[in-house]
C-alpha positions in Angstrom: -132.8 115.5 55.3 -132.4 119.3 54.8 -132.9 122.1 57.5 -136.1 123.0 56.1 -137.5 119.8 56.5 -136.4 118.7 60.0 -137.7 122.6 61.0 -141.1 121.3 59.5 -141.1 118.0 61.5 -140.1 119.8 64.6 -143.0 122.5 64.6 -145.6 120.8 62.6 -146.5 117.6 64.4 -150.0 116.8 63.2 -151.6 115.7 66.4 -155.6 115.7 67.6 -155.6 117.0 70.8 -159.0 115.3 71.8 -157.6 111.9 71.2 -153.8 112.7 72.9 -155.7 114.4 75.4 -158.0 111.1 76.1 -154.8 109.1 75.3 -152.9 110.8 78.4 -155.9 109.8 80.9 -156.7 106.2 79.1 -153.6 104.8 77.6 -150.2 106.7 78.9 -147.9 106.7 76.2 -144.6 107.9 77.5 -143.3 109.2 74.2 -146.1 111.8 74.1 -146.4 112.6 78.0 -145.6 115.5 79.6 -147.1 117.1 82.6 -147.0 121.1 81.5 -148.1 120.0 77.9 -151.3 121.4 78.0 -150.5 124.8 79.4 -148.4 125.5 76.4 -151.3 124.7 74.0 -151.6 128.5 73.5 -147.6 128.8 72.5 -148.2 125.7 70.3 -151.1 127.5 68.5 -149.0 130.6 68.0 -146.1 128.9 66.5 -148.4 127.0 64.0 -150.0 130.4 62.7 -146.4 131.4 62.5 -145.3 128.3 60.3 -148.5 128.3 58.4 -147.8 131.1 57.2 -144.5 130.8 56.2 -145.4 127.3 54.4 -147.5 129.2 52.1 -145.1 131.1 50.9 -142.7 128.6 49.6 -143.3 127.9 46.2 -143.4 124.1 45.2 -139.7 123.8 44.4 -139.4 122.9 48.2 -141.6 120.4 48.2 -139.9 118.5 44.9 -136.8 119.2 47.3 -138.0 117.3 50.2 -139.4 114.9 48.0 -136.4 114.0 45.7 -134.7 113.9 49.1 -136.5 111.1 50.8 -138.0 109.2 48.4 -137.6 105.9 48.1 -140.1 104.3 46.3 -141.2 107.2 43.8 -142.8 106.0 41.0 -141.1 107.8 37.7 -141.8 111.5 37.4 -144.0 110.9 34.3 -147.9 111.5 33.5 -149.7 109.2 36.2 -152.1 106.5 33.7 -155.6 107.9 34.1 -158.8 106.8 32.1 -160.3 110.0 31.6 -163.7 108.7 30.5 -163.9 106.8 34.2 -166.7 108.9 35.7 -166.5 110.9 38.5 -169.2 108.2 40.8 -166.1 106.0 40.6 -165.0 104.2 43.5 -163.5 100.9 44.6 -165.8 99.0 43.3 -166.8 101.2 40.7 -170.3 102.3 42.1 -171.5 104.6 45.2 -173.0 102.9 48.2 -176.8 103.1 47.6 -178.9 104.9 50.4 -182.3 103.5 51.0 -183.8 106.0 53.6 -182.0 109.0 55.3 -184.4 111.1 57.8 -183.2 114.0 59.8 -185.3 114.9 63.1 -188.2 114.0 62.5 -191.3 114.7 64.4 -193.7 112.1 66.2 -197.1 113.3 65.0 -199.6 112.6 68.1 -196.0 110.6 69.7 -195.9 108.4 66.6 -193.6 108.5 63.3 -193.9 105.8 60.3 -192.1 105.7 57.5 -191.5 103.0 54.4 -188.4 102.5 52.3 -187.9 99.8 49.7 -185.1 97.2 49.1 -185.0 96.0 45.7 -181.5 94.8 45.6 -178.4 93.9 48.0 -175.4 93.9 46.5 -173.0 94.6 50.0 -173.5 94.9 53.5 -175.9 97.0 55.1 -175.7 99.4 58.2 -178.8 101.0 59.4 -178.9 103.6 62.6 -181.6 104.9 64.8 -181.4 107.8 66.9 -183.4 109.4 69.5 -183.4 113.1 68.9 -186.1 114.0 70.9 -186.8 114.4 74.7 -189.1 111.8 75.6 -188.1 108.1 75.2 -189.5 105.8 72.4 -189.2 102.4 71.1 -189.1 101.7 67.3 -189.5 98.6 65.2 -188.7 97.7 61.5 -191.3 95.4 60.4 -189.9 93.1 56.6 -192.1 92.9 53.5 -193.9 90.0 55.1 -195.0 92.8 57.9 -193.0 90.1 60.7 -190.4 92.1 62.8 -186.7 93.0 61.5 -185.4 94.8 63.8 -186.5 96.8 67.3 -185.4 98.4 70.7 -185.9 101.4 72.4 -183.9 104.8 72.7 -183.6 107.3 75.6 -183.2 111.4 74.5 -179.8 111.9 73.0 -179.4 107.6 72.8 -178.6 106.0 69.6 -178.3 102.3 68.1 -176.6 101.2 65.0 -176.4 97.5 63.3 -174.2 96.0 60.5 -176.3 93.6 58.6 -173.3 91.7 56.9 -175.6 88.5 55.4 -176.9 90.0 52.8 -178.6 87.0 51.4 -181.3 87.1 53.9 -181.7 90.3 53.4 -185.4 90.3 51.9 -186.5 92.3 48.8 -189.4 94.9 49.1 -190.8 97.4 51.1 -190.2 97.9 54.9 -192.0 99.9 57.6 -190.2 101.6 60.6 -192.9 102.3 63.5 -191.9 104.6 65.8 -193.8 105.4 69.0 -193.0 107.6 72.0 -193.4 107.4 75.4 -197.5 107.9 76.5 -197.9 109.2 73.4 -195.7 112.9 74.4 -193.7 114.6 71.5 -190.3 113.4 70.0 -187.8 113.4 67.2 -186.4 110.4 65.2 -183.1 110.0 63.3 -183.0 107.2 60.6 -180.7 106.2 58.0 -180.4 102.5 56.4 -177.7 102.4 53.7 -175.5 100.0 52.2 -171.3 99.9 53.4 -168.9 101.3 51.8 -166.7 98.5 50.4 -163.8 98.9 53.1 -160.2 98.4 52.5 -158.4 94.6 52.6 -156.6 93.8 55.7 -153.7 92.0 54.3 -150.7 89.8 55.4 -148.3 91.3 52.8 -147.4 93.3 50.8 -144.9 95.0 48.0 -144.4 97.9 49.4 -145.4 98.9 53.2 -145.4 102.4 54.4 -145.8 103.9 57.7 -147.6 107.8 57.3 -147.4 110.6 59.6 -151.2 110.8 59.1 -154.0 110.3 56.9 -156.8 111.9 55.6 -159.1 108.9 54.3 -162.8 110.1 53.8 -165.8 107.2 53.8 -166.3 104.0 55.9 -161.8 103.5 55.7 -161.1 106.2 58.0 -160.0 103.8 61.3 -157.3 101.8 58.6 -154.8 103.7 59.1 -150.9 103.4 59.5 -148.8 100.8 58.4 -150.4 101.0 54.7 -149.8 99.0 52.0 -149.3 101.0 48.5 -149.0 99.9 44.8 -146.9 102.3 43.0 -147.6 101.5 40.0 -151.4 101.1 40.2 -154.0 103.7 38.6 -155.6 106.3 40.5 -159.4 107.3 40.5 -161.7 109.6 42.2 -162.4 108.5 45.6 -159.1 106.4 46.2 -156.5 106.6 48.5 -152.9 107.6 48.0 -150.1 108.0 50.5 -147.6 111.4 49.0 -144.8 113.1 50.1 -146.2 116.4 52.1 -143.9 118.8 53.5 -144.1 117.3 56.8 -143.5 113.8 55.4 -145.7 110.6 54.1 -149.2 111.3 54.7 -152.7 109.4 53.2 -155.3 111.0 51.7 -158.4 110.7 49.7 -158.4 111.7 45.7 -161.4 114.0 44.4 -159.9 115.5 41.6 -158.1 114.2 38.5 -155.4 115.7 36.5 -157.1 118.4 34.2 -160.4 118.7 36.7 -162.0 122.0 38.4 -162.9 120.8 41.7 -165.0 122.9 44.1 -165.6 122.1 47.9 -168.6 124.3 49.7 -169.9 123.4 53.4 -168.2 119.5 52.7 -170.3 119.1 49.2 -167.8 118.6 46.5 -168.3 119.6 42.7 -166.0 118.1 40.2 -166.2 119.8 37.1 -169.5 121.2 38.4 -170.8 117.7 38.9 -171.6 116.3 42.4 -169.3 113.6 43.4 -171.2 110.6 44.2 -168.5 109.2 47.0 -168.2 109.0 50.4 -171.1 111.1 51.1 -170.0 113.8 49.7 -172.5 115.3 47.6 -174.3 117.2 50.4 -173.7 120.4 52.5 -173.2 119.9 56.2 -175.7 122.1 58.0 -175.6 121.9 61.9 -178.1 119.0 62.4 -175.7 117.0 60.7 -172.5 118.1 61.7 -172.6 116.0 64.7 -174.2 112.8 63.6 -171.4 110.4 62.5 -173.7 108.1 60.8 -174.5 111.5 58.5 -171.6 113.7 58.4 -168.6 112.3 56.5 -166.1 114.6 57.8 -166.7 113.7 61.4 -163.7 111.7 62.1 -161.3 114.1 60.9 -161.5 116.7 63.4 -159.0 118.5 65.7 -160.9 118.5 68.9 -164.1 118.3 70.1 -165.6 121.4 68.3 -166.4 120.4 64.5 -163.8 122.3 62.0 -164.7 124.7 60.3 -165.2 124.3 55.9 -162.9 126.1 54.3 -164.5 126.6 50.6 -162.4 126.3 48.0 -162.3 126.2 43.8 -159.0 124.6 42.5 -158.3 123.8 39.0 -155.7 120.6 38.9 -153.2 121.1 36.1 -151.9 117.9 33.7 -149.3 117.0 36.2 -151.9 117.7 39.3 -154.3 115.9 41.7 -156.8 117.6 43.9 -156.9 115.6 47.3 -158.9 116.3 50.5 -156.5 118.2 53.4 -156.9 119.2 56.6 -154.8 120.5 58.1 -156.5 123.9 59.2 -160.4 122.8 58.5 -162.4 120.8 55.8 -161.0 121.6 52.7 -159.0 120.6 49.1 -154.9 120.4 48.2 -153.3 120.1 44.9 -150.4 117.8 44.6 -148.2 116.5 41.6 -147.4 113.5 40.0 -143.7 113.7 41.8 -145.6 114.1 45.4 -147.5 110.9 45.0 -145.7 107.6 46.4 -148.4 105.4 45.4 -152.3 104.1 45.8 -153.2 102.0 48.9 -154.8 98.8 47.9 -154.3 97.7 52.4 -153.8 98.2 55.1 -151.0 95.8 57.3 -152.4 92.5 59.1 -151.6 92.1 63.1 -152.2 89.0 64.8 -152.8 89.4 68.8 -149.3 88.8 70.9 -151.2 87.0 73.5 -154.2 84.7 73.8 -156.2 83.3 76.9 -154.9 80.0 78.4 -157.2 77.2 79.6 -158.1 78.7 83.0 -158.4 82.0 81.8 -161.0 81.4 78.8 -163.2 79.1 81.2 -163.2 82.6 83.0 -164.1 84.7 80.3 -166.9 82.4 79.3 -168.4 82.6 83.0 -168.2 86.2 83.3 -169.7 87.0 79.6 -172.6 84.6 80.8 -173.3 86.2 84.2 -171.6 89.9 84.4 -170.9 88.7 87.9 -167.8 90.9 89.3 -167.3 88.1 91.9 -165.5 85.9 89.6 -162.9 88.4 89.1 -162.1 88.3 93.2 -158.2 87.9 93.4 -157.3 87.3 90.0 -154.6 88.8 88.9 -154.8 92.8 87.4 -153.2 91.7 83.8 -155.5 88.5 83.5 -158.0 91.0 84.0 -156.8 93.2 81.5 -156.6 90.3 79.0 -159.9 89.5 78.9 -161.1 92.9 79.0 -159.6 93.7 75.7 -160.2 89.8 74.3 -164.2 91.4 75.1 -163.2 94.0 72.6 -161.9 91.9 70.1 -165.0 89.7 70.0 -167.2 92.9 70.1 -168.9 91.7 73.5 -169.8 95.0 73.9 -172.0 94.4 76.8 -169.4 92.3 78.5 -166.6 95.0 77.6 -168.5 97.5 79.6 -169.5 95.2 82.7 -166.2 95.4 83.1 -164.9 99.0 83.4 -163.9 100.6 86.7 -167.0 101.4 89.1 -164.8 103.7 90.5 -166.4 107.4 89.6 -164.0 110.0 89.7 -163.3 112.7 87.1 -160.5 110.5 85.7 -163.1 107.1 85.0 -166.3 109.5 84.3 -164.2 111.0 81.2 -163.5 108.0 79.8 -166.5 106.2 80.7 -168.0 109.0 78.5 -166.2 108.2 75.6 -166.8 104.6 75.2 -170.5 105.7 75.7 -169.9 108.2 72.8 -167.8 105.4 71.2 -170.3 102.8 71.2 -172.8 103.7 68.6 -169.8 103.8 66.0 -168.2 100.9 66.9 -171.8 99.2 65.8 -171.7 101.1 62.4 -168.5 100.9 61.6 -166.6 98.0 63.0 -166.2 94.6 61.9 -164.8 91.8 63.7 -161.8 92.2 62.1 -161.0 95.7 62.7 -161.9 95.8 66.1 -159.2 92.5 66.3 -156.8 94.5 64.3 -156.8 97.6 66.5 -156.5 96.0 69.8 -153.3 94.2 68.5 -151.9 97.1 67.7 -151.9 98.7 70.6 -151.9 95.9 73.0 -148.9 94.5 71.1 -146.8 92.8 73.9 -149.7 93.7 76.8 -148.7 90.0 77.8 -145.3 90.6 79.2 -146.8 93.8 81.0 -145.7 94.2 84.8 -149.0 95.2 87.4 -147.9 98.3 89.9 -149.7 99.4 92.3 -149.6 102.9 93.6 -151.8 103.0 96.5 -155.0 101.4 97.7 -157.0 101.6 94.7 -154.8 102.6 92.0 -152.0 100.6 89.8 -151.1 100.1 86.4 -150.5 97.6 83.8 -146.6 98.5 82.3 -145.4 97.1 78.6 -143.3 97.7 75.6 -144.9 97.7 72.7 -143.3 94.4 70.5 -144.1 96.4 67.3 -142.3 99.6 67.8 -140.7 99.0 71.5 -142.6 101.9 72.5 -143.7 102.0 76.2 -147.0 102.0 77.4 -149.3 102.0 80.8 -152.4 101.2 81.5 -154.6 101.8 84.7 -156.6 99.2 87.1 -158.5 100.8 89.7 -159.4 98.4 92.9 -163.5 98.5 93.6 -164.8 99.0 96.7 -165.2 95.1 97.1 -161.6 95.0 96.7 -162.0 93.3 92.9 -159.3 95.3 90.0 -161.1 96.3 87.1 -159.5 98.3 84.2 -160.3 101.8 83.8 -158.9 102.5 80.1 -160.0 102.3 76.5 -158.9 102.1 73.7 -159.2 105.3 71.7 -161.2 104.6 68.1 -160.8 108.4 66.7 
């Protein structure tokens, strides 16, 4: 590896400060910790300016460089196989997800909102949120074509709910009716949108070629499969795919919305190829600030540095034959060209994990009994890490309820921040994750939470040690004693 490249991976580390910063107080990763890094946040924005700048001045000969150096499974350095006449609504599975009703803020005339959309067709699953965007609380119902009840609840100001319909055969065709009526008939707002999923990508046992990525930049409903990711290098590429290429800071993912030969154009997140709206992953609207915020609406939402939404950088880029236009970013919203040599290969998966430790006899009769009654008593003088098991086992199964009966009582600033964030959490959890994700996530990170060692640090306080049996890295996680004297954990998992 030359100079220039190890100077790159030195300065450049693409990290999100929200999620490291959560990651520090929720799951404390001693490869990342230090106590004085956060004062130097200023220094570290400094030196990025400084390397920014001098990255855009190196022409792409130092990118072929880096490349030729560390490639290993480059596919040869010839025109990549592209059906021009694919069109540009192409996607997976060759069609955009179809969107059945999308409403923005609006008003309860008199403290009471209808509004009808039609199904005439199912052809994946479907996810549907409501959201309270109002002050006054209301309760909403979604009456089927047969006028009997779907779907119902009720929302506080600021709450929202979100469901993955994944049977799609009962889904019945016609038209629907969402009633929505607030509180003693006082003013309010209502959010809506029912669409079908994206088609997401396969969670697979094997594969030819498995890649780990420095980061990735994968647009639509595939943005939590991340890293390890299985790539065909041989396989064609269309718009909307993903690809993992050789950037100068290393293998990264991304998402392709431009072809070889194509004038792509990005403006406030809506992107024009060959002055045509791309049909993909949302992406044929501008973001305007009631939208910006919403993940259910704003497809750019999980690829943020921090808390604050990044800014769009508009762009026009014309790809040459040997060029693909990607989405990047790494300083806001925007688009990259890359070539044919860059590109490592398309990822048709993402790598399978299978949990490292399951609940024995005594402890799934205990998991039953406290997912039936929420009752904290049952947890009196069992052990932190059985604790811990079950807690993330409640994750797996997406008890969502049960998961969140048992997080810390303790309220400090420490629990209330991430008590916060599974709050925030929740709603896209609801919308975005299936069984299997969530099961593939918590193994992951919990690989090898079963040989974990409990320490506790004073009265209420101890935590959970382990070495990661994927990557040997080491990790803690905190228990907090109640003021009954019961241990309850008092982390997350971080989703984005």
């Amino acid at each position: 590896m030359n100079q220039f490249k190890k100077q790159l991976q030195s300065d450049l580390q693409r990290k999100v400060p929200f999620t490291n910063e959560l990651k520090n107080r929720i799951i404390h990763n001693e490869k990342t910790k230090s106590s004085n890094r956060w004062r130097l946040i200023p220094v570290y924005i400094s030196l990025a300016a400084i390397v920014f700048f001098l990255l855009s001045t190196i022409n792409k000969s130092d990118i072929q460089q880096v490349v030729e150096e560390n490639a290993t499974i480059l596919k040869p350095d010839t025109q990549q196989a592209v059906d021009k006449n694919t069109t540009i609504h192409a996607s997976y599975d060759k069609a955009p997800s179809t969107i059945y009703k999308d409403i923005q803020n609006a008003p309860l005339i008199n403290g009471e909102h209808k509004n009808y959309f039609r199904i005439n067709s199912v052809n994946r699953m479907l996810v549907f949120t409501v959201e309270n965007t109002g002050a006054n609380p209301f309760t909403w119902k979604i009456y089927k074509p047969n006028n009997e009840v779907w779907y119902n609840g009720s929302l506080a100001p600021n709450q929202s709910k979100s469901y993955i319909i994944d049977d799609k055969n009962a889904v019945a065709i016609g038209e629907y009716h969402l009633s929505v009526i607030s509180r003693n008939g006082g003013p309010g707002n209502v959010s809506f949108t029912i669409k079908e999923k994206e088609s997401l990508l396969p969670i697979l046992n094997e594969g030819k070629h498995i890649v780990d990525v420095e980061y990735s930049d994968f647009l639509g409903d595939s943005w939590m499969l991340y890293s390890p990711l299985i790539i065909d290098e041989n396989a064609s590429i269309t718009y909307g795919d993903y690809i993992v290429y050789y950037g100068k800071n290393g293998l990264a993912g991304s998402t392709v919305l431009g072809l070889p030969g194509d004038e792509v154009v990005i403006e406030q997140g809506r992107v024009l190829v060959n002055n045509e709206e791309l049909q993909i992953h949302g992406l044929n609207k501008k973001i305007d600030k009631m939208t910006q915020d919403n993940p259910m609406t704003n497809p750019y939402f999980f690829h943020r540095k921090g808390e604050a939404t990044d800014r769009f950088i508009d762009q026009k880029m014309l790809a040459n034959e040997n060029e693909w236009i990607i989405y990047n970013n790494e300083g806001g919203h925007t688009i990259l060209n890359i070539t044919n040599a860059q590109i490592a290969g398309k990822v048709i998966g993402v790598q399978k994990f299978e949990p490292t430790f399951e609940l024995n006899t005594e402890e799934k009769a205990l998991y039953e009994a406290f997912k039936a009654s929420h009752n904290l008593e049952l947890l009196r003088n069992i052990a932190p890490l059985t604790i811990a098991k079950i807690y993330i086992v409640a994750e797996m199964e997406q008890e969502y309820s049960m998961y969140k009966a048992l997080f810390t009582t303790i309220d400090d600033e420490e629990t209330r921040e991430v008590r916060d964030y599974i709050k925030k959490a929740q709603p896209v959890r609801e919308a975005y994750f299936t069984k299997e994700i969530e099961q593939l996530g918590a193994a992951k990170v919990f690989a090898g939470l079963e040989t974990g060692e409990f320490i506790q640090q004073s009265e209420d306080y101890g935590t959970i040690t382990f070495f990661s049996s994927i990557d040997g890295m080491e990790t803690r996680v905190t228990m907090r004693k109640n003021d009954k004297g019961i241990w309850q954990p008092a982390f997350s998992r971080p989703i984005y």
